[in-house]
MARLO-419812 format. One line per field, with one value per residue (C-alpha): residue in one letter; residue number from 1; x, z, y. Coordinates in pm, 1 decimal. Layout:
rest: c(a; ...)
nr: c(NUM; ...)
xx: c(X; ...)
zz: c(Z; ...)
yy: c(Y; ...)
***
This chain:
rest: c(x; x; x; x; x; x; x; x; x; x; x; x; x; x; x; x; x; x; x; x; x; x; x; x; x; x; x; x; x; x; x; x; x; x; x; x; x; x; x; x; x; x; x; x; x; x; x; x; x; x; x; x; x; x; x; x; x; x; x; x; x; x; x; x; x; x; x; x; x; x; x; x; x; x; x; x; x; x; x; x; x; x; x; x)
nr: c(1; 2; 3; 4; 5; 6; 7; 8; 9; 10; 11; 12; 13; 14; 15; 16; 17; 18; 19; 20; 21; 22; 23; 24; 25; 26; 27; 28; 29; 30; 31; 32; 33; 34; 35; 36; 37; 38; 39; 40; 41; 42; 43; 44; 45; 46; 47; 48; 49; 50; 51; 52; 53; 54; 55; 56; 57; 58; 59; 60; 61; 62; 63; 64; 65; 66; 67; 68; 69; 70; 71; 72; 73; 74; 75; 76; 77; 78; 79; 80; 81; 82; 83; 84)
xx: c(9138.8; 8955.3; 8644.9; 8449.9; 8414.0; 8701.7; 9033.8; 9360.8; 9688.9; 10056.3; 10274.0; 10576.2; 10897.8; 11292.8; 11203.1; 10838.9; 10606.4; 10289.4; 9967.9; 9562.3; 9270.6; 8933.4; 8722.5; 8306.1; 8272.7; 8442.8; 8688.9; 9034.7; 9197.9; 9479.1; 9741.9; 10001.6; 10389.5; 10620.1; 10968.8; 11198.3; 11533.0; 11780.2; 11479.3; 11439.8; 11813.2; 11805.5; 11488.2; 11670.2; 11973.9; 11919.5; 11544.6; 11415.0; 11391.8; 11240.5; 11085.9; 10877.5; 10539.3; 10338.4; 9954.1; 9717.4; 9342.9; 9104.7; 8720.0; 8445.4; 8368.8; 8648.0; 9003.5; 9293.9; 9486.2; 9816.8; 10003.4; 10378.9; 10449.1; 10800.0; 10726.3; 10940.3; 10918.2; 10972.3; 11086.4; 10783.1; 10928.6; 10883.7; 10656.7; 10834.9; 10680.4; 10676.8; 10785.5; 10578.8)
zz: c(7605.3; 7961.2; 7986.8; 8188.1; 8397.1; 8627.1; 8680.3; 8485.3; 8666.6; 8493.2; 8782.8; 8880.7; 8812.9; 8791.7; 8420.2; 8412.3; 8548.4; 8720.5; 8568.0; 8553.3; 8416.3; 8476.0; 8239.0; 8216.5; 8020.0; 7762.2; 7520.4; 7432.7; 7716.9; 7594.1; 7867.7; 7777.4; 7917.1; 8033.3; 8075.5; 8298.0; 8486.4; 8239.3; 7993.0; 7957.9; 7856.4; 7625.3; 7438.6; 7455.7; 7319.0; 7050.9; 7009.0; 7110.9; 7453.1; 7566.7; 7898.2; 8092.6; 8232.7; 8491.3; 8384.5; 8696.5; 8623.5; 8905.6; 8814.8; 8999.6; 9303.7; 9217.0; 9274.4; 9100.9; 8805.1; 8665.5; 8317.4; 8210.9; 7898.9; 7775.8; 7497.1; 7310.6; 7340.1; 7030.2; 7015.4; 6814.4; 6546.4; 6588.1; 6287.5; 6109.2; 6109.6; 5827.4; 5769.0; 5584.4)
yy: c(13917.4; 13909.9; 13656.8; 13922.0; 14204.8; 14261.5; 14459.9; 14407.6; 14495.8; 14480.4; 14471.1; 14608.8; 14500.9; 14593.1; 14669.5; 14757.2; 15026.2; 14913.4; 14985.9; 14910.5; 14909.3; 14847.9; 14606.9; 14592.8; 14305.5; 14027.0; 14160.0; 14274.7; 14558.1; 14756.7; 14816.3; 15085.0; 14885.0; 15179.3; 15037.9; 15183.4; 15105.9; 14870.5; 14842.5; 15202.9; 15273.1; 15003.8; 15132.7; 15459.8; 15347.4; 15079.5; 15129.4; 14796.3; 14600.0; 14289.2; 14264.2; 14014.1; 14194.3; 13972.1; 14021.3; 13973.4; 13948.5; 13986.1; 13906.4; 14089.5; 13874.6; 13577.8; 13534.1; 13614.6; 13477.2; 13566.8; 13550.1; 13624.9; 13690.7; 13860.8; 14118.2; 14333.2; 14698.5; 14955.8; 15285.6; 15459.7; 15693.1; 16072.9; 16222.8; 16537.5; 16812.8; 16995.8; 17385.1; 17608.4)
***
């Protein structure tokens, strides 16, 4: 949840892809976490990972604050399709 308008970034890591998004007022932002590198073949592997992802909120015309938080990544089950 972001207290105003702004920009969110997820930065970089060994285990997480850098993203952003842009925000135009309060409310909840939804930040897609890509894992890669040791993450990745774990999620690959055994279907689950946990990973720490550095949030960085920067409000329009104020400085910057950050937030870790380590959050578990799962594999999202493929949907059969079904023959006719």
């Amino acid at each position: 949840m972001v207290p105003g308008a702004g920009k969110v970034d997820l930065v970089g890591s060994k285990t997480v892809a850098s993203a952003s998004k842009s925000v135009k007022r309060f409310g909840v932002v939804v930040i897609v976490v890509k894992a890669k590198g040791r993450a990745a073949k774990a999620l690959k592997k055994k279907g689950k990972a946990k990973v720490k992802a550095t949030f960085k909120f920067t409000p329009t015309g104020g400085a910057a604050k950050s937030k870790s938080k380590t959050i578990k990544l799962v594999k999202q089950k493929r949907k059969k399709h079904r023959q006719r």
